[in-house]
C-alpha positions in Angstrom: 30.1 15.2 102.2 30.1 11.5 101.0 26.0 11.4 101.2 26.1 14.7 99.3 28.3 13.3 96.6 26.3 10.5 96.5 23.0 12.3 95.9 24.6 14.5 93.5 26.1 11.6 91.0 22.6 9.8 91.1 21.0 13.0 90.1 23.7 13.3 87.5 23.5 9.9 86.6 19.5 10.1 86.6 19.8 13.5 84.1 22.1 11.6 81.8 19.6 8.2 81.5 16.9 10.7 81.0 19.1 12.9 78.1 20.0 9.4 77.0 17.1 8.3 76.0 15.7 11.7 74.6 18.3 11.3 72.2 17.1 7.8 70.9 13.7 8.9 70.2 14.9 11.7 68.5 17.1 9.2 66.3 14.0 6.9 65.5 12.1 10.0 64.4 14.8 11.3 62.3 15.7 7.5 60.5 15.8 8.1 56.8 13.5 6.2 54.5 13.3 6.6 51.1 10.7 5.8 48.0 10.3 5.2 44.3 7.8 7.6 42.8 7.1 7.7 39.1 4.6 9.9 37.0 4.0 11.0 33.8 6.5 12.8 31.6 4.9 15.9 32.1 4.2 15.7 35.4 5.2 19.2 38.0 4.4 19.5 41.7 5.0 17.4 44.8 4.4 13.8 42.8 3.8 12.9 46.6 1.0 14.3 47.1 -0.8 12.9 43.8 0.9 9.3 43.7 1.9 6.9 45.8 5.5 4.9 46.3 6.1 2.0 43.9 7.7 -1.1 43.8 6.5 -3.0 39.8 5.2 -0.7 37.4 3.1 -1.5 34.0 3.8 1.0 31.0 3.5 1.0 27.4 6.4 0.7 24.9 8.2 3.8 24.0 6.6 5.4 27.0 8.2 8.3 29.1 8.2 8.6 32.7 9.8 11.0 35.6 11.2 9.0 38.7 11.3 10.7 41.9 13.7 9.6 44.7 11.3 10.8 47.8 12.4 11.2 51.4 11.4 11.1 55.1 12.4 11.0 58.5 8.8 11.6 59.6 5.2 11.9 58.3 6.5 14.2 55.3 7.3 12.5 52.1 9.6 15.3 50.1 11.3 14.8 46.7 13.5 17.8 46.5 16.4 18.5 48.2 14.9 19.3 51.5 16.6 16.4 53.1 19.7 16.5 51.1 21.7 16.7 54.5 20.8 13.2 55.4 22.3 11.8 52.5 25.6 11.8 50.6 24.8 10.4 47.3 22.2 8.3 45.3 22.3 6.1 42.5 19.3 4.8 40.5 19.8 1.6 38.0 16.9 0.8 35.6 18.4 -2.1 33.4 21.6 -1.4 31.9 21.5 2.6 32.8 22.5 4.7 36.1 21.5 8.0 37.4 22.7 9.8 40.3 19.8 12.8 40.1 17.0 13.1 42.1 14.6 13.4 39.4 14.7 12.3 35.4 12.8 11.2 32.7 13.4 7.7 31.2 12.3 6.2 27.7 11.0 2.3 27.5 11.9 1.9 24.0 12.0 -2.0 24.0 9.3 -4.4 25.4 9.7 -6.7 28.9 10.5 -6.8 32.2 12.9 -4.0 33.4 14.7 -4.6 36.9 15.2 -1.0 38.9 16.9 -0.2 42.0 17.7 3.1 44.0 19.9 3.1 46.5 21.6 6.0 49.0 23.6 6.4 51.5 23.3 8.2 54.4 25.1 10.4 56.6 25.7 7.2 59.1 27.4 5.5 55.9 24.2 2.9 55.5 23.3 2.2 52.5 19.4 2.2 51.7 18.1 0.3 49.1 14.6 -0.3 47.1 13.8 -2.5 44.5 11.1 -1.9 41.6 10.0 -3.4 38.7 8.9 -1.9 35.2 6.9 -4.1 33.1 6.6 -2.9 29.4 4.1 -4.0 27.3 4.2 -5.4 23.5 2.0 -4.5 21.7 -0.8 -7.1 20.9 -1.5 -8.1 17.3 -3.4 -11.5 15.9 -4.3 -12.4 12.6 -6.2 -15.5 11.1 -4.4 -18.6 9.7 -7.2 -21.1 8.6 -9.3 -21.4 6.5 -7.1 -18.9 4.3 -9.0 -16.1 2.6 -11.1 -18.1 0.0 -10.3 -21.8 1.2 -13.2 -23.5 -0.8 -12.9 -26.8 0.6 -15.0 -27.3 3.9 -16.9 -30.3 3.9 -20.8 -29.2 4.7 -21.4 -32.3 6.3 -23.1 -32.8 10.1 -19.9 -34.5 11.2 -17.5 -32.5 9.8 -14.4 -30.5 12.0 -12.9 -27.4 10.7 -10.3 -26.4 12.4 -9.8 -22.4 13.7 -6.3 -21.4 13.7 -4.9 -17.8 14.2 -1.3 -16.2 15.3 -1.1 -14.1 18.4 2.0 -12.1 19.4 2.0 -9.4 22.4 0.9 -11.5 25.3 3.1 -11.4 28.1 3.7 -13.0 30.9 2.1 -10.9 33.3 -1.1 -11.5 30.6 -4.2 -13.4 30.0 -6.0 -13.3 26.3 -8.9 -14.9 25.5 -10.1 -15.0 22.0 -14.0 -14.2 20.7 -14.8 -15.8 17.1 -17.6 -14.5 14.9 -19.1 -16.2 12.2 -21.7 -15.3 9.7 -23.5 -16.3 6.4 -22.9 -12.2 5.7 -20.2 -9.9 5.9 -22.2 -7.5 7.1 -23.3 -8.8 10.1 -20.4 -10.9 11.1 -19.1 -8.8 14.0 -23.0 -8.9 15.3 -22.7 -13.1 15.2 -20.4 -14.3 18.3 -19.9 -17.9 18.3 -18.3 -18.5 21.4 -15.0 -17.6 23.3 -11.8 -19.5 23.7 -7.7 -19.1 25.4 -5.7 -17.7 22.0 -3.3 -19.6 22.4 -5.5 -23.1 21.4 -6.9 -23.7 18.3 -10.5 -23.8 18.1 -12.9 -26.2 15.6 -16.0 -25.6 13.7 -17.7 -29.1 14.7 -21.6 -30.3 13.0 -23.1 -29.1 9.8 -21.7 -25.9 7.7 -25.5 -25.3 6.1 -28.6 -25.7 7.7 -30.5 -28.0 5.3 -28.7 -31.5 4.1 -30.3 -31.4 1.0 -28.4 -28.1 0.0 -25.4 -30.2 0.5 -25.1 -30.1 -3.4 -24.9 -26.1 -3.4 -22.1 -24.0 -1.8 -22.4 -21.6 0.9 -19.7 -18.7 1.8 -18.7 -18.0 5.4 -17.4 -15.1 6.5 -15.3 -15.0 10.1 -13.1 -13.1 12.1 -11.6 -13.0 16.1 -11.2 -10.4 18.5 -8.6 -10.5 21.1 -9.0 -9.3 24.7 -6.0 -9.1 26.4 -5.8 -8.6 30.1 -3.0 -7.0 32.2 -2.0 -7.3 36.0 -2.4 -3.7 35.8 -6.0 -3.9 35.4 -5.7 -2.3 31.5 -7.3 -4.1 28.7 -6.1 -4.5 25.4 -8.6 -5.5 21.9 -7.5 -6.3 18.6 -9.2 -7.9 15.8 -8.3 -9.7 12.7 -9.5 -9.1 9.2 -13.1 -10.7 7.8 -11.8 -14.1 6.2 -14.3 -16.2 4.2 -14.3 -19.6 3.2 -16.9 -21.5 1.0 -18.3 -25.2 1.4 -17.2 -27.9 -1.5 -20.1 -28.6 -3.4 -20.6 -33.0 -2.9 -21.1 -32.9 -6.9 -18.5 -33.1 -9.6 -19.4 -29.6 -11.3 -17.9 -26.8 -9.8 -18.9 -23.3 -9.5 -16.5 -20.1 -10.4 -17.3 -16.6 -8.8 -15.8 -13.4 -11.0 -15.7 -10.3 -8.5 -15.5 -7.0 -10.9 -15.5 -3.4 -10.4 -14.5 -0.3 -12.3 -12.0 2.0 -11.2 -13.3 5.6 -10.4 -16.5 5.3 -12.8 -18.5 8.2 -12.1 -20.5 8.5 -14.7 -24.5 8.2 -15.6 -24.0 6.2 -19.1 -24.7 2.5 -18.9 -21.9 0.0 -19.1 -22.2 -3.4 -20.5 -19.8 -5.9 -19.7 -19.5 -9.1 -21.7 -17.3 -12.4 -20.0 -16.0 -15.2 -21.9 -15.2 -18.5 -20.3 -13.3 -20.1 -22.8 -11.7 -23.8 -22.3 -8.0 -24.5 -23.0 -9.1 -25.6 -26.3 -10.3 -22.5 -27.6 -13.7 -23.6 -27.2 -16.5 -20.8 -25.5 -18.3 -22.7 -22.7 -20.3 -19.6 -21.8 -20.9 -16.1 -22.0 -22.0 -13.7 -19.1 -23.4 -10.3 -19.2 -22.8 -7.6 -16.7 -23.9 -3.1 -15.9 -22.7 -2.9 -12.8 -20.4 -0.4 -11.5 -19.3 -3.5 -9.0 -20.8 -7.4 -9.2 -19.7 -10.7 -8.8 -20.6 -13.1 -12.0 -21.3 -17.0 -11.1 -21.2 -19.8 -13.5 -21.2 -23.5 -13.2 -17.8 -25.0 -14.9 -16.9 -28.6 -15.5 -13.7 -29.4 -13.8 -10.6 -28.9 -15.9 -7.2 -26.9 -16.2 -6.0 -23.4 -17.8 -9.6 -22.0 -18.1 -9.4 -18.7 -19.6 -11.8 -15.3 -18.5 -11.7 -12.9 -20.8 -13.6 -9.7 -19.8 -14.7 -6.5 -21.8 -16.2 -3.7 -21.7 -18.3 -2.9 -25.2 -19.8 0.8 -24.0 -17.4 2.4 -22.3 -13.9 1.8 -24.5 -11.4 3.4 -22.5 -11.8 0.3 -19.7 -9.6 -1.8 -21.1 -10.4 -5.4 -21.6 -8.6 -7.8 -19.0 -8.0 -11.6 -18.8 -6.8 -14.8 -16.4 -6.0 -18.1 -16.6 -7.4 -20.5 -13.8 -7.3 -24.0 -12.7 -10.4 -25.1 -11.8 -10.6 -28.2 -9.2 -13.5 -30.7 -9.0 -15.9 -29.9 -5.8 -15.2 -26.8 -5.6 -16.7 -23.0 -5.7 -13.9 -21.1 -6.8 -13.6 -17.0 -6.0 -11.1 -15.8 -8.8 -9.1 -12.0 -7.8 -11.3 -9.2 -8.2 -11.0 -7.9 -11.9 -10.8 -4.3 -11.8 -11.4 -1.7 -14.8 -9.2 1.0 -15.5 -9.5 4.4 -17.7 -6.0 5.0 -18.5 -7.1 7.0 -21.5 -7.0 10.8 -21.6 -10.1 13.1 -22.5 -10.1 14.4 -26.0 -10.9 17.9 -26.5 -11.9 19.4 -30.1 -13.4 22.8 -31.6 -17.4 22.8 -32.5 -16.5 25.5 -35.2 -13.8 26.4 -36.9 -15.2 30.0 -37.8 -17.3 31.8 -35.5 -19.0 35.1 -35.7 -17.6 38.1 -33.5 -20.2 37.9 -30.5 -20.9 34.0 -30.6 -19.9 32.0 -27.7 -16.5 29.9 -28.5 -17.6 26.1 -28.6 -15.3 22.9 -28.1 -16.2 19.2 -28.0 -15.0 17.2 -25.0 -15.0 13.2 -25.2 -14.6 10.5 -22.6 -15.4 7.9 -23.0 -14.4 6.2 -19.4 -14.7 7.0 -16.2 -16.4 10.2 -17.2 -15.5 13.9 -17.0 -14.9 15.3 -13.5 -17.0 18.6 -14.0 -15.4 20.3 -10.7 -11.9 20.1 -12.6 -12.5 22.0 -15.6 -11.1 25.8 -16.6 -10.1 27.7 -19.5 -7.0 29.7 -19.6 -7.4 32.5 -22.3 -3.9 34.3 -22.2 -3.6 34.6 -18.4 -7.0 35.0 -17.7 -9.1 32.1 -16.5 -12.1 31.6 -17.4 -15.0 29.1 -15.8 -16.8 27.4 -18.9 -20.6 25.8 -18.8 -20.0 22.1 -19.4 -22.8 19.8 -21.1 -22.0 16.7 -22.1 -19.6 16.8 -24.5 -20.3 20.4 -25.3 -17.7 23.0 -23.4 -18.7 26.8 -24.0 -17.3 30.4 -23.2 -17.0 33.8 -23.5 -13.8 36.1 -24.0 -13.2 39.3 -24.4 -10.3 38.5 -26.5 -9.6 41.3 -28.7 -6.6 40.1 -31.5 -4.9 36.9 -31.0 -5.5 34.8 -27.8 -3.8 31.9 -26.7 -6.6 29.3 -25.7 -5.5 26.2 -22.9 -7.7 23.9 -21.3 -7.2 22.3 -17.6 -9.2 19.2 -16.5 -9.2 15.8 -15.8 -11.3 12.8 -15.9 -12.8 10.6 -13.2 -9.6 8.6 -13.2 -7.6 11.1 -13.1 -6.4 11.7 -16.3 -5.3 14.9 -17.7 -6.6 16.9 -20.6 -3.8 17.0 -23.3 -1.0 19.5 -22.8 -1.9 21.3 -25.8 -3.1 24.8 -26.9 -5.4 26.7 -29.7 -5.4 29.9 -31.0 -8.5 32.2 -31.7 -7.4 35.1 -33.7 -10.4 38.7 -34.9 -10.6 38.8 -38.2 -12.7 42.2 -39.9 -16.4 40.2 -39.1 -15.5 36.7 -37.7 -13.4 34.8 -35.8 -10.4 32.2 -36.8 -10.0 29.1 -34.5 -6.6 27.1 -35.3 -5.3 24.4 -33.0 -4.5 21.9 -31.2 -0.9 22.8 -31.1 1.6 21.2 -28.5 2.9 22.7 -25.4 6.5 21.9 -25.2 9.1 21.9 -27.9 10.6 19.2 -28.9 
């Protein structure tokens, strides 16, 4: 009986070690982990089977992205509510802001380093918790410093040093930038010209000779420059931005200086030849020199002795409706001076007039049309007899058409010139007489 109980409670005790330990594997197998997922805003599906877990992350600013809590106990990753019985409640922190969902979509609306956490806890009362990190980006931006747009004082000499300076913003901490700078004798080819590569956030000098022959030392040369940034991530993304084209001009090493008048006219569109005449006039009144222009666009240059309150005067003797324009500058010794671009504008309005004021009964109806500007924009033109509108046949200045107007007809003309400039709100009347026909006008529009 005793040997018998004694076989029977090892047995039992044998089946309970063995149950015993069936039970722990099953407990490793079933241990909850958890994982950060996070995709794009629009993302739908099983974000585990397309991404993996994350702990940093690298986004743009005022970019959207859906977090995932995901879930396991095995080989399976899930992220819906498959094993929701393992748990009693999450929380996700990002920042300053808390979420108890499963799944939501989050806005970086502000640059830097965001710390993240999501933490559960399980049906054992554990709490699980991972840590992430979102790293959002500012945007990059650099811009040149010196030389300044027009600086006209580098010394052509071989032992010169210009210095290169620029601002940079954007660069992070989890970023490298290295700036490229480009130089060039023409604006055209300046992005073509690297001159060599350097951190952006050290200055960089222009050492040696600005010209390539020392006896041109006495005549000034124009430089035209400009830096691209490349900015690299952790993340593996690469940023580029690039300034504007700056240019700067060498001092001449002789007393006389030399003045450079950019001018252009606005919206000029027409065939007719312009003629523009430039005074440089001293502060005394007296005329040093006259320049002569027929360019749509150009850039006059004349040699000027040093000296204060010189006066440009600047008119245009063909075309009247470009008004005439002026400045005042201060011209320094050693120097090539670029003035602001002088630009021509037609603020005058076409002028419209009748060939005839009697015209037979089957003759085309004739009006004049002066500009004397920017020129006529042909595509604009109609006639408006009554409420019928009519396409004319334009030739310079004559405007001619054909109506069927039996009567009295109200005649209006819609146009503009090149710059924009509307025909004058006014109106004519043509009116049958027994043989002929009667045009009276220009009448005005509105009623005062």
């Amino acid at each position: 009986m005793n040997k018998f109980l004694s076989t029977s409670l090892a047995a039992l005790f044998l089946v309970l070690a063995g149950c015993g330990d069936e039970h722990l594997v099953d407990n490793e197998a079933n241990v909850l982990k958890q994982y950060v997922f996070a995709g794009p805003d629009g993302f739908n599906g099983n974000i585990s089977n397309y991404y993996d877990p994350v702990d940093e992350l690298y986004v743009e600013q005022g970019q959207s992205l859906k977090f995932y809590a995901g879930f396991s106990t095995g080989v399976l990753i899930y992220t819906d509510e498959t094993l929701q019985p393992y748990y009693s409640g999450l929380l996700w922190r990002i920042g300053e802001n808390t979420f108890n969902l499963n799944s939501f979509r989050y806005t970086f609306t502000e640059p830097g380093i965001y710390d993240g956490s999501l933490e559960t806890v399980d049906t054992f009362g554990d709490t699980l918790r991972t840590n992430f990190k979102v790293y959002v980006n500012t945007p990059n931006s650099i811009s040149l410093d010196f030389p300044y747009n027009g600086y006209n004082q580098a010394d052509p000499s071989e032992d010169q040093s210009l210095p290169l300076r620029w601002t940079v913003s954007g660069i992070d901490p989890w970023e490298t930038a290295r700036c490229e700078v480009y130089l060039s004798y023409t604006l055209d080819y300046v992005w073509d010209t690297p001159l060599g590569a350097i951190d952006c956030n050290s200055d960089g000098s222009l050492m040696g000779s600005l010209v390539e022959d020392a006896d041109l030392y006495d005549s000034s040369f124009t430089l035209y420059w400009g830096t691209k940034m490349i900015v690299t991530s952790k993340s593996g993304r690469v940023y580029r931005d690039s300034t504007e084209i700056f240019h700067f001009s060498t001092k001449i090493l002789n007393e006389t200086s030399t003045i450079k008048i950019p001018l252009t006219y606005d919206r000029y569109r027409d065939n007719s030849i312009l003629q523009t005449e430039v005074y440089l006039i001293a502060n005394n009144g007296d005329t040093l020199e006259t320049l002569t222009n027929d360019r749509i666009s150009n850039t006059l240059v004349a040699k000027v002795e040093p000296q204060l309150g010189l006066k440009i005067l600047l008119k245009e003797t063909y075309r009247k409706e470009y008004a005439s324009e002026s400045l005042f500058v201060d011209v320094p010794a050693y120097t090539v001076l670029t003035t602001d671009t002088v630009v021509f504008k037609d603020n005058t309005a076409p002028q419209l007039a009748a060939y005839y004021d009697t015209i037979g009964i089957s003759e085309e109806i004739k009006f004049l049309l002066y500009d004397d500007g920017s020129g006529i924009n042909e595509s604009k033109i109609k006639v408006v007899v009554d409420f019928d509108t009519i396409q004319p046949t334009y030739n310079n200045p004559e405007l001619s058409f054909s109506t069927r107007c039996f009567g009295k007809c109200k005649i209006e003309f819609l146009g503009e010139d090149n710059a924009r400039n509307k025909f004058p709100d006014v109106h004519w009347y043509i009116e049958n007489k027994s043989s002929y026909r009667v045009i009276t006008g220009p009448f005005p529009n509105r009623e005062y």
